[in-house]
N, C-alpha and C positions, 0 to 999 in steps of 0.2 A: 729173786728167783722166779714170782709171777711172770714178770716182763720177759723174762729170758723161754717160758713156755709159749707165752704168747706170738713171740716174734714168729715163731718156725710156724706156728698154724695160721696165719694172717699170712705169710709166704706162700703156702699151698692154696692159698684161697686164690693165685694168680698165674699160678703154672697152667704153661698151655696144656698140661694133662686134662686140667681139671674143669667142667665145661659148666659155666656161670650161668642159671636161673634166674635171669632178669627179671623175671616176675617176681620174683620171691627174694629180688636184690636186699642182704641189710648191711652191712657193711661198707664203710666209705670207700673200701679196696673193691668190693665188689658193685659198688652202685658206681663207681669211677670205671672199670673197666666195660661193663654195661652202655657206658656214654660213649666212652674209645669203641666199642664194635660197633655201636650204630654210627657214631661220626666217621670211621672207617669205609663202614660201607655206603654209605652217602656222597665220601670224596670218590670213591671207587665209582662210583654211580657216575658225579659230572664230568669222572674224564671218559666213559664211556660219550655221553652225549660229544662232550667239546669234540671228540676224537670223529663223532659221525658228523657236526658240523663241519669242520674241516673237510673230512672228506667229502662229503655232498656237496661243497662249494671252491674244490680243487684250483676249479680253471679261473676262478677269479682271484691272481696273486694279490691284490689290494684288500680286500675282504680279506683274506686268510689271514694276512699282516695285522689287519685291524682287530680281529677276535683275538688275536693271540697275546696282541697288546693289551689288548681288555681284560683279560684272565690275567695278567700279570699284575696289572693293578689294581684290580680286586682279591688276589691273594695278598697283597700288600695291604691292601683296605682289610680286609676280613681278618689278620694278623692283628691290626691293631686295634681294631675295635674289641676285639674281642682277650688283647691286653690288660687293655681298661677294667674290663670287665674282671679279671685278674683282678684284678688291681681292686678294684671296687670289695672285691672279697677276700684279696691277700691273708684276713685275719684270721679263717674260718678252717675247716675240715674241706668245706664245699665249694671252698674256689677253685675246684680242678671239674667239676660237673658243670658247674656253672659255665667256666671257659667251653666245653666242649660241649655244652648246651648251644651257647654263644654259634659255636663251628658250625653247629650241626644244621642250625636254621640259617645262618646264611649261606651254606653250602647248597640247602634244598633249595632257596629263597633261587641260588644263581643259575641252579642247572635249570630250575623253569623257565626263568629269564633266557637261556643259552635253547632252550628248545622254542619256547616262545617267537625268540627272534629270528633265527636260524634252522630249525627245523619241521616248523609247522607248517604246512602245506596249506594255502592261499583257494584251494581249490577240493574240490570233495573229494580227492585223493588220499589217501594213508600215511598217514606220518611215516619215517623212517624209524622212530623208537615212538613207543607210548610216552603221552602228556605224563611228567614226572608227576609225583603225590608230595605236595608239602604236610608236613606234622603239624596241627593244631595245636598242637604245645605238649 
């Protein structure tokens, strides 16, 4: 009968009604959704850049080909690495944080790289977006 109380209040702990204090995360449902809104917004983030790379460098079809390829296989990279890391944790509570821990830092790790490479202006002109912020951890 415990467990059957339990379920319904660990459910509400995840409805999008109900708006998660990350700071004040204790539960694995709520410190796991806490990782999904930051690695959310993170991906949200690189396809913003990827999206002004491409655009900014329209008129070179070879370039555009080439970035586009690069994000494909680094989402394929960034999958499995970060499997592993599953993997590594499979046993626990915290292989789902950990995974999306995983995400979240190679995702900041590539939009710098994707602004770095492609967006940073070579001359004391203005970036097109602001130098992304990697997390110290």
């Amino acid at each position: 009968m415990i467990s059957v109380l339990l379920v319904p209040s660990l459910a509400m702990a995840i409805t999008p009604a109900t708006k998660i204090n990350c700071d004040d995360a204790y539960t694995t449902l709520e410190i796991n959704q806490c990782a999904a809104d930051k690695f959310d917004a993170a991906n949200q983030q690189l396809q913003v850049y990827l999206t002004k790379s491409i655009q900014q460098n329209s008129t070179d079809k070879a370039l555009v080909d080439a970035i586009q390829t690069a994000q494909k296989q680094w989402l394929q990279y960034r999958e499995a690495e970060c499997n592993a890391v599953y993997t590594q944790w499979q046993q626990g509570t915290i292989r789902g944080v950990m995974t999306l821990s995983c995400k979240l830092a190679l995702t900041q790790q590539r939009t710098l790289m994707v602004w770095e490479n492609y967006l940073r202006p070579m001359d004391s002109s203005e970036a097109a977006l602001p130098k992304p912020v990697v997390d110290a951890g």
